[in-house]
N, C-alpha and C positions, 0 to 999 in steps of 0.2 A: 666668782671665785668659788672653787669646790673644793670639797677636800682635804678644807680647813681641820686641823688639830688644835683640840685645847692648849691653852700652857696652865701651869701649877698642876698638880698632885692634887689627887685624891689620900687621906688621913681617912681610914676607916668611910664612914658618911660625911666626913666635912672636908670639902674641895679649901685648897691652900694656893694663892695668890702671891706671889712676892714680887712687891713693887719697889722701887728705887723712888724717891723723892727728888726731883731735879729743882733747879732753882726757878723754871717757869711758875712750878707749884706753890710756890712763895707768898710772903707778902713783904714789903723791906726787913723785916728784922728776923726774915729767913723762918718763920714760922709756917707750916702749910695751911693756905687759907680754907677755911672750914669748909665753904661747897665744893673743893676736889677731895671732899671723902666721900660725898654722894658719886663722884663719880668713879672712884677705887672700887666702890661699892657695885655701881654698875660694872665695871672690868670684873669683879669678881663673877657674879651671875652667869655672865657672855661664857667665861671660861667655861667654870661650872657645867653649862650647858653644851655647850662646843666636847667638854671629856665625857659626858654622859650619853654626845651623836644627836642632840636635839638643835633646830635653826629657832635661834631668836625671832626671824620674821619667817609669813609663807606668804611674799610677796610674788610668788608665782603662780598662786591658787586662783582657785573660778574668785570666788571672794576673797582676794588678797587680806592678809592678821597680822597683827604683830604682840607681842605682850606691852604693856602702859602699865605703869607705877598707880596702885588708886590709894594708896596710903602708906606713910613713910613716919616712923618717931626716930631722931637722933638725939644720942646723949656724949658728950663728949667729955672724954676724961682727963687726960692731958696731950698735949698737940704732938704730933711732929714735925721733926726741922728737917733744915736743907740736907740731901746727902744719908739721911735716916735709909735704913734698908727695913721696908714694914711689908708686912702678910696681911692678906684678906681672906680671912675665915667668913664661909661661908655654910648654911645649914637648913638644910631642907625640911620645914617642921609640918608640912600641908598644901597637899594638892588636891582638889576637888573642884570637881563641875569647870567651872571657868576660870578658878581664880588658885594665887598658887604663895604659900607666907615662906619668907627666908629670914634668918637672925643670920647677921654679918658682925664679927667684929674684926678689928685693925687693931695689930699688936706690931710695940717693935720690940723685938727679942721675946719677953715674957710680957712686960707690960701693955695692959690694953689701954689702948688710946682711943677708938672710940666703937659705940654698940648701935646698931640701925636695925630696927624690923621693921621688914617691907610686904606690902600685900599688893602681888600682881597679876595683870587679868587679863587674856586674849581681848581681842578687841580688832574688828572689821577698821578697813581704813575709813570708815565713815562714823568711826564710833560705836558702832552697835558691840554691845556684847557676847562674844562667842566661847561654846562650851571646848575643852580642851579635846584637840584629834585623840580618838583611843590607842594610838602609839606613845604619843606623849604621854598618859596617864598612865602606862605601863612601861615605858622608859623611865621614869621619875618615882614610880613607885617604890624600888628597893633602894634613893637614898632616902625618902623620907624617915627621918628620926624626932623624936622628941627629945633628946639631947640636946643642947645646948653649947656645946664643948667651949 
């Protein structure tokens, strides 16, 4: 598939995500279970990257790469429920050499529900660590902010 487009907006430097909560996302008492914000989180990034023209994998390379999660802290503030209509802020604070840090938070309406910084890093299908393509380092370079929003 080529020629994918992001979905959310861009807000100044912080890519905006707005996801639906279905009842899959659940757990019985219609709360959403806390490892589908790791993956909001993920949907957000993909986006993110998809509106800024960057592929998540270059599984078509001589040395095929993809980006890996090498460190994740989650704080969770209060949950969302079924049917919630929540945004995935996301926020480009560092990229260098191989490795690249995002602050994500999840709001629904104003309140924030939960806050993740993530540190992630190109990475050969066989593990090895690989430095970022110089287009990616320059594609990503004008959202990098130290903002927080």
């Amino acid at each position: 598939m080529t020629g994918v487009k992001g979905l959310g907006h861009f807000d100044g430097k912080t890519h905006i995500l707005p996801i639906a909560v279905y009842y899959e996302d659940t757990d019985l008492s219609g709360v959403v279970y806390h490892a589908n914000y790791l993956r909001y989180m993920e949907r957000g990034r993909t986006e993110f990257f998809r509106l800024a023209g960057i592929s998540r994998a270059n599984l078509n390379d001589a040395e095929p790469s993809a980006w890996a999660i090498r460190r994740i802290a989650v704080e969770y503030h209060r949950p969302a429920r079924l049917d919630d209509q929540i945004a995935v802020h996301s926020v480009l604070t560092a990229v260098t050499g191989a490795r690249m840090n995002v602050v994500q938070k999840i709001f629904c309406g104003q309140v924030l529900l939960v806050e993740g910084r993530i540190e992630a890093c190109m990475i050969t299908l066989t593990g090895k660590l690989q430095r970022l393509p110089k287009n990616v380092l320059e594609t990503l370079a004008p959202y990098v902010t130290t903002a927080e929003t």
